[in-house]
N, CA, C and O atoms as a CHARMM CRD file, in Angstrom:
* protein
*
  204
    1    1 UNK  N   -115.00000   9.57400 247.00400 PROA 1      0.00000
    2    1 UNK  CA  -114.05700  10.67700 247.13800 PROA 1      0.00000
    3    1 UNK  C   -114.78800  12.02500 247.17500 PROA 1      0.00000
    4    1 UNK  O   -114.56500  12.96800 247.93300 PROA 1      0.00000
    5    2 UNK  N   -115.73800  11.92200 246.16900 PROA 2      0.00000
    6    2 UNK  CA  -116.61800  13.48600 246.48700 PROA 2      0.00000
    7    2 UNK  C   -117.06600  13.64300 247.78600 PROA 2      0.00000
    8    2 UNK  O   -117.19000  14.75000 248.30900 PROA 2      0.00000
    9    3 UNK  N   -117.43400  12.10100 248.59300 PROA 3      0.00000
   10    3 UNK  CA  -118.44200  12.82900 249.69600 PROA 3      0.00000
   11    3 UNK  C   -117.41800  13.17000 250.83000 PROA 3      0.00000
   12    3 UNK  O   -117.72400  13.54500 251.96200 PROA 3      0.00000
   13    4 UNK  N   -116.00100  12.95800 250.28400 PROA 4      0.00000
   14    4 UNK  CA  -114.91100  13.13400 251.49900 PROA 4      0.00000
   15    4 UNK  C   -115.03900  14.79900 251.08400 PROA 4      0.00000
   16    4 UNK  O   -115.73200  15.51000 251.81100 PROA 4      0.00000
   17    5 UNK  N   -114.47400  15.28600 250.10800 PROA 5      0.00000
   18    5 UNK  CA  -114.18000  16.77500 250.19400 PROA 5      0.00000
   19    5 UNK  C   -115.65600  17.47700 250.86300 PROA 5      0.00000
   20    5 UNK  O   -115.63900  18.39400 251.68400 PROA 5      0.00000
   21    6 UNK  N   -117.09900  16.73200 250.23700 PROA 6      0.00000
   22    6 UNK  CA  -118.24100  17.64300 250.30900 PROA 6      0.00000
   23    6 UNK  C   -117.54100  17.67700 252.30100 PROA 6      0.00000
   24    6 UNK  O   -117.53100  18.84200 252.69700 PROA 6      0.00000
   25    7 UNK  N   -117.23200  17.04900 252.97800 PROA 7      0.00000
   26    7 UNK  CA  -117.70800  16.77600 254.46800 PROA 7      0.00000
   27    7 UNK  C   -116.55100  18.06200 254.58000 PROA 7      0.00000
   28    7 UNK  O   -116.78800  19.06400 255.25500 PROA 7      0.00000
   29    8 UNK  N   -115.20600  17.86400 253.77800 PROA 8      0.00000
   30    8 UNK  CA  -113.96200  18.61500 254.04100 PROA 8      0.00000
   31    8 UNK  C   -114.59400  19.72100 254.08600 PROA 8      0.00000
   32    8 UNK  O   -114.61800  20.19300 255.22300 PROA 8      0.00000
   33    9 UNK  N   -115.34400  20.59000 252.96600 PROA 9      0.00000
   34    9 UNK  CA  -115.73100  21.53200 253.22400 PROA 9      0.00000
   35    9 UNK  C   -116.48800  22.47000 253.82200 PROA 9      0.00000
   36    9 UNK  O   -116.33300  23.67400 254.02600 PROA 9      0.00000
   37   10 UNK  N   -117.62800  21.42300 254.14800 PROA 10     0.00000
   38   10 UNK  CA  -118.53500  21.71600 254.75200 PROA 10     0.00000
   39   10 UNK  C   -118.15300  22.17800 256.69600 PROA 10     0.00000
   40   10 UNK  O   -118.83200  22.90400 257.42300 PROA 10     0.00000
   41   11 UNK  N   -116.87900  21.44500 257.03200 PROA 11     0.00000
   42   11 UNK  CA  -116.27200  21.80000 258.20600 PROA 11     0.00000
   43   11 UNK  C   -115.29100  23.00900 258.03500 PROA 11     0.00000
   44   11 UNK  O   -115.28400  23.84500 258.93900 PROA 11     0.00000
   45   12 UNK  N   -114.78400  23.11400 257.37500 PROA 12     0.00000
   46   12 UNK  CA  -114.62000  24.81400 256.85900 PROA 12     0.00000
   47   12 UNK  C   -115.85900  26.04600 256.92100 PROA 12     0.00000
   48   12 UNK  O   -115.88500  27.15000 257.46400 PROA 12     0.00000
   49   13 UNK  N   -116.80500  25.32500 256.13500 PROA 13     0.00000
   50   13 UNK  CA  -117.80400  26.20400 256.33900 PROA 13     0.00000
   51   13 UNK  C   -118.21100  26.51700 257.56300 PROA 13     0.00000
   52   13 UNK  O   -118.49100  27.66800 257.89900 PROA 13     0.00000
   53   14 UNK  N   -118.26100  25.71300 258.16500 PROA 14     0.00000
   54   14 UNK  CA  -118.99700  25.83600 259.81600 PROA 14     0.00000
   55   14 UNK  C   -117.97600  26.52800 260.73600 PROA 14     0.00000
   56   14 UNK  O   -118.33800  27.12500 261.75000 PROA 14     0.00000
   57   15 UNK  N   -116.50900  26.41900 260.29900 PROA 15     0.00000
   58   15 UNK  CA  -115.41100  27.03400 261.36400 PROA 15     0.00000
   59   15 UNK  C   -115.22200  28.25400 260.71200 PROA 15     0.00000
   60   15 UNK  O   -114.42900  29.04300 261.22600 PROA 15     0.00000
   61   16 UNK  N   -115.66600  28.49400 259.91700 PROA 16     0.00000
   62   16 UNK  CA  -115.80400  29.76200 259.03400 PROA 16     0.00000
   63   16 UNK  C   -116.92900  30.74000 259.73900 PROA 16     0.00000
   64   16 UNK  O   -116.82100  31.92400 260.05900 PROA 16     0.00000
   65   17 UNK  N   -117.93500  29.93000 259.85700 PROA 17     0.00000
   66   17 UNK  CA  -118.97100  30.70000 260.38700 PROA 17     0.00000
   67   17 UNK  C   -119.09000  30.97500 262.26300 PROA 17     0.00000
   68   17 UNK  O   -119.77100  31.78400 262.89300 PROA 17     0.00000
   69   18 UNK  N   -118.20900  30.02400 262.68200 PROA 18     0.00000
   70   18 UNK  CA  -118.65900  30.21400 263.96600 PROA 18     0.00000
   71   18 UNK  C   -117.47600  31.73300 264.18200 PROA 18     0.00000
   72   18 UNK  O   -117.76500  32.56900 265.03800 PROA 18     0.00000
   73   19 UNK  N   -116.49700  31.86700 263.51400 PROA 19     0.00000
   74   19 UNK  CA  -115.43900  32.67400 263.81400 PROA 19     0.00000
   75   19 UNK  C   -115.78000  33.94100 263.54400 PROA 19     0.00000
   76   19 UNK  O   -115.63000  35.02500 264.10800 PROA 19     0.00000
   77   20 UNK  N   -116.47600  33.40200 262.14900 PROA 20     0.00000
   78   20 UNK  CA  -117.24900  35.09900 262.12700 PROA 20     0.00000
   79   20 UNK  C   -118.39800  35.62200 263.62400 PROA 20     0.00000
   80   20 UNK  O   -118.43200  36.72400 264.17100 PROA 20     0.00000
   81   21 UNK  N   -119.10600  34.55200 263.90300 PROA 21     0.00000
   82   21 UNK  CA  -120.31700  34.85600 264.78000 PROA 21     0.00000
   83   21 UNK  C   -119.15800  34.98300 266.14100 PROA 21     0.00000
   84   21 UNK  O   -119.61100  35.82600 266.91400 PROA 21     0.00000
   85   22 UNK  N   -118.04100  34.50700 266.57900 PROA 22     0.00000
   86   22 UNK  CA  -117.73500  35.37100 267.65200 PROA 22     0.00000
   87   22 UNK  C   -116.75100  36.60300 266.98800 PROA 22     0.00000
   88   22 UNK  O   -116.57400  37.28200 268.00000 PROA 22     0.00000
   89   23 UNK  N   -116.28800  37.03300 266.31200 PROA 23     0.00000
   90   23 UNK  CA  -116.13900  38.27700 265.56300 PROA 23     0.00000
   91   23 UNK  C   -117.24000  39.37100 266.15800 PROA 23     0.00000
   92   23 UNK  O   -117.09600  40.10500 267.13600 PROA 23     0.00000
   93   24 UNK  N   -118.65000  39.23100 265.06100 PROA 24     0.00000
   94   24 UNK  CA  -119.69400  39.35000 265.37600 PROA 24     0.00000
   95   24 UNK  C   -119.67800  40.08600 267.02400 PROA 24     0.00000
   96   24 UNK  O   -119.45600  41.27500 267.25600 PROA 24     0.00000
   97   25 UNK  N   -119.95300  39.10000 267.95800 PROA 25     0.00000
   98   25 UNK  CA  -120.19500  39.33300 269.13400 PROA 25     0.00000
   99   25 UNK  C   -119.16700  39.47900 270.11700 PROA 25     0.00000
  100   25 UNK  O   -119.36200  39.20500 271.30100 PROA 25     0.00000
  101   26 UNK  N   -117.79900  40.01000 269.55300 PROA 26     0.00000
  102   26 UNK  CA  -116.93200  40.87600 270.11000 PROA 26     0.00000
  103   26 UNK  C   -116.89300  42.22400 269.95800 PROA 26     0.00000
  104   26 UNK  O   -116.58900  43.11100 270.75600 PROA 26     0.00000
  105   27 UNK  N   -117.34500  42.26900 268.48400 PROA 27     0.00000
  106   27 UNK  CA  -117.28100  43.63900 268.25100 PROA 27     0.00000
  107   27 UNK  C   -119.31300  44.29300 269.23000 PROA 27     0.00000
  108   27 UNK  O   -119.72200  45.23600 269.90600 PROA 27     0.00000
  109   28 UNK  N   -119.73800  43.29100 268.76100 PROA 28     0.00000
  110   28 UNK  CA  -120.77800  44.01800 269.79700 PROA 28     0.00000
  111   28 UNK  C   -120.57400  44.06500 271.22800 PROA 28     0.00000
  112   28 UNK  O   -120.98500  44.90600 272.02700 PROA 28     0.00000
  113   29 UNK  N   -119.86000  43.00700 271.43200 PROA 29     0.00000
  114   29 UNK  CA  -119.36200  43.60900 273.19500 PROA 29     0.00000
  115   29 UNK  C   -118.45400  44.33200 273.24400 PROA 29     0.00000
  116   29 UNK  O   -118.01900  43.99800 274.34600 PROA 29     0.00000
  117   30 UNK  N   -117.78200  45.11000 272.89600 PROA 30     0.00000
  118   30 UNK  CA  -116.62700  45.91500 273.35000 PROA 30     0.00000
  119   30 UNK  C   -116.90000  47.52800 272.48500 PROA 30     0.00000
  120   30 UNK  O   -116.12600  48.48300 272.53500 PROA 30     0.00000
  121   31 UNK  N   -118.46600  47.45700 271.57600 PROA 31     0.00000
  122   31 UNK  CA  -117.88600  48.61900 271.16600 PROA 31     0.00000
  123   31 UNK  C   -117.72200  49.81800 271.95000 PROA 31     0.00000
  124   31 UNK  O   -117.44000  50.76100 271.21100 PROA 31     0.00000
  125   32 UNK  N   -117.78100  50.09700 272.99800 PROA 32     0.00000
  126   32 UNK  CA  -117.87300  51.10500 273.77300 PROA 32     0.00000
  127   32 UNK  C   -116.20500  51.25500 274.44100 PROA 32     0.00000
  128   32 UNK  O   -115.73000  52.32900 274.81000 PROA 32     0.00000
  129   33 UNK  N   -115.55800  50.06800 274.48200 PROA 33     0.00000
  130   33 UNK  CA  -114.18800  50.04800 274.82900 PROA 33     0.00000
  131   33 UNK  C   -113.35400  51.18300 274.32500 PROA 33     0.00000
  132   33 UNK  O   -113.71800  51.69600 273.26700 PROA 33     0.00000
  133   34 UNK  N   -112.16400  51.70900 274.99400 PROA 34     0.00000
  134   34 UNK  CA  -111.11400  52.95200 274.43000 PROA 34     0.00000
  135   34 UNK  C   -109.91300  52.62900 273.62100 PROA 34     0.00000
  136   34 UNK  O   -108.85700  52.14900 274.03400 PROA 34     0.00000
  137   35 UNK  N   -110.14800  52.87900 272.71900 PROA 35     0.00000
  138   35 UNK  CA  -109.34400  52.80800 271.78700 PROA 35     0.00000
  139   35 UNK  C   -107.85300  53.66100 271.77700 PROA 35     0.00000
  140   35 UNK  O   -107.75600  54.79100 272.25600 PROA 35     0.00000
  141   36 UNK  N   -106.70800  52.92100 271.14800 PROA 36     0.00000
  142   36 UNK  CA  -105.53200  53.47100 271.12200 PROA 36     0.00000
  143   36 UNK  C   -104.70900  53.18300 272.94300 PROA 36     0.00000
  144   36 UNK  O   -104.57800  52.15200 273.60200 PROA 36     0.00000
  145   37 UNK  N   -104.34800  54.50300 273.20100 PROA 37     0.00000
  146   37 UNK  CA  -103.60900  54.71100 274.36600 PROA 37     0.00000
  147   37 UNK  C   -104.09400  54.69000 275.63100 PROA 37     0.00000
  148   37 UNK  O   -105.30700  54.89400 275.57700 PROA 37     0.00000
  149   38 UNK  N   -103.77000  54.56100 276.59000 PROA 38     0.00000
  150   38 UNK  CA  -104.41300  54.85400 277.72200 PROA 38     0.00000
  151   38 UNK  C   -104.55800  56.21900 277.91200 PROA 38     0.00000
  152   38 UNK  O   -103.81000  57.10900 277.50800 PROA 38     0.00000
  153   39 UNK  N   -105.71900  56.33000 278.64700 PROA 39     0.00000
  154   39 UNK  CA  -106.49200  58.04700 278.93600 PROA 39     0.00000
  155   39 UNK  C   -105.10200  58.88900 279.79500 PROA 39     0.00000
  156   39 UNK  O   -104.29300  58.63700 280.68800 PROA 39     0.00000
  157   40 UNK  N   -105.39800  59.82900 279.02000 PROA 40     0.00000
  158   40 UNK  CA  -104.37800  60.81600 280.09200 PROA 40     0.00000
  159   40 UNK  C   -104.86700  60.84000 281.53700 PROA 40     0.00000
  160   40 UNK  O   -105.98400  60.54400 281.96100 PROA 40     0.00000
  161   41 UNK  N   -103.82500  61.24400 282.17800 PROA 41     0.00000
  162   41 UNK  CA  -104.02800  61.43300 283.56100 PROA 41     0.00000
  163   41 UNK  C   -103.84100  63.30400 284.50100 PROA 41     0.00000
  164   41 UNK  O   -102.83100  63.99400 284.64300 PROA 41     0.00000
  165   42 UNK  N   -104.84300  63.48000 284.81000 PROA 42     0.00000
  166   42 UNK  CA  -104.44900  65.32500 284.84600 PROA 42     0.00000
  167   42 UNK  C   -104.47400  65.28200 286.42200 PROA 42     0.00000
  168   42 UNK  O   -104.72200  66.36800 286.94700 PROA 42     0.00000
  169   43 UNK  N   -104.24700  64.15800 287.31000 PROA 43     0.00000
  170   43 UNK  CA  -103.71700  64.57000 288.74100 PROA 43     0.00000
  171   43 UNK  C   -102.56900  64.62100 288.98100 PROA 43     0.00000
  172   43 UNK  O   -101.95700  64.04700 288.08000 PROA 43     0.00000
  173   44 UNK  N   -101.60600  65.19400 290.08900 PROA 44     0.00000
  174   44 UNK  CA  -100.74100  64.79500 290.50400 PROA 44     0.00000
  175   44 UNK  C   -100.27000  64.00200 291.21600 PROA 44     0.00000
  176   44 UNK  O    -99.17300  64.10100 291.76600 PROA 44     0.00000
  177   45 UNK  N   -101.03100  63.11100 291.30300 PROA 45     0.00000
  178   45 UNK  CA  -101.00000  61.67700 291.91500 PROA 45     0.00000
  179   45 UNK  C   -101.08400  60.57800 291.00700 PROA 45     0.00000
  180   45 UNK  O   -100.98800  59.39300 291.32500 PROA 45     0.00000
  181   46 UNK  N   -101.30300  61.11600 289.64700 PROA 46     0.00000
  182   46 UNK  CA  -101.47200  59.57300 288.93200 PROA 46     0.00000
  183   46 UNK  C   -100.05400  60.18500 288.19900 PROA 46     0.00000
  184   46 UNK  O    -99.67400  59.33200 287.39800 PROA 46     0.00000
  185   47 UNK  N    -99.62400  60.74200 288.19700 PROA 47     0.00000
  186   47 UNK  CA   -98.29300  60.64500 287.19400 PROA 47     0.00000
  187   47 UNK  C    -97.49800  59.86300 287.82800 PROA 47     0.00000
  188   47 UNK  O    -96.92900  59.00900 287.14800 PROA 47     0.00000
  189   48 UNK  N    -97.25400  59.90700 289.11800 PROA 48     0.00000
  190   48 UNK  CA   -96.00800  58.81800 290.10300 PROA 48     0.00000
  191   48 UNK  C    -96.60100  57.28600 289.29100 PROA 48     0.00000
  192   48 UNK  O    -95.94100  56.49500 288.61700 PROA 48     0.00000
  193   49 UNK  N    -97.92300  57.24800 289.61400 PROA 49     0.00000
  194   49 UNK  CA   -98.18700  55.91200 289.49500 PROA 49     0.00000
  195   49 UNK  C    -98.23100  55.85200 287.59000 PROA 49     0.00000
  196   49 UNK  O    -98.36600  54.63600 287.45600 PROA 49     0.00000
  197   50 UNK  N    -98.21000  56.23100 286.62500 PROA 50     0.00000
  198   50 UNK  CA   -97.80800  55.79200 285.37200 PROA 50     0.00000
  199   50 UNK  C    -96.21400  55.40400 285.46100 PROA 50     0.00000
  200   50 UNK  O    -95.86200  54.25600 285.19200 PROA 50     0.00000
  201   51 UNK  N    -95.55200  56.10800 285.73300 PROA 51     0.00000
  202   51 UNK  CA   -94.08500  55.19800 285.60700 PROA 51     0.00000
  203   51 UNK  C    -93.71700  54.46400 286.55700 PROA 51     0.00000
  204   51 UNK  O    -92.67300  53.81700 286.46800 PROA 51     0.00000
């Protein structure tokens, strides 16, 4: 019975860790991404096209 939980946990551990490591390497790919709202628009041609 112990070596059932040791395995139980040990697959936690590992889905634990891989989630962090793509965490990890989302936040390093996107940190440059824009945050919040979309960028204003200062033509008069992109206001038709927002609504």
């Amino acid at each position: 019975m112990k070596g059932f939980f040791k395995f139980i946990v040990s697959l936690f551990a590992l889905f634990g860790a891989a989630v962090g490591a793509l965490a990890i390497f989302d936040k390093v790919k996107n940190k440059n991404r824009i945050k919040g709202d979309y960028l204003e628009c200062e033509t008069i041609d992109c206001e038709n096209e927002i609504e």
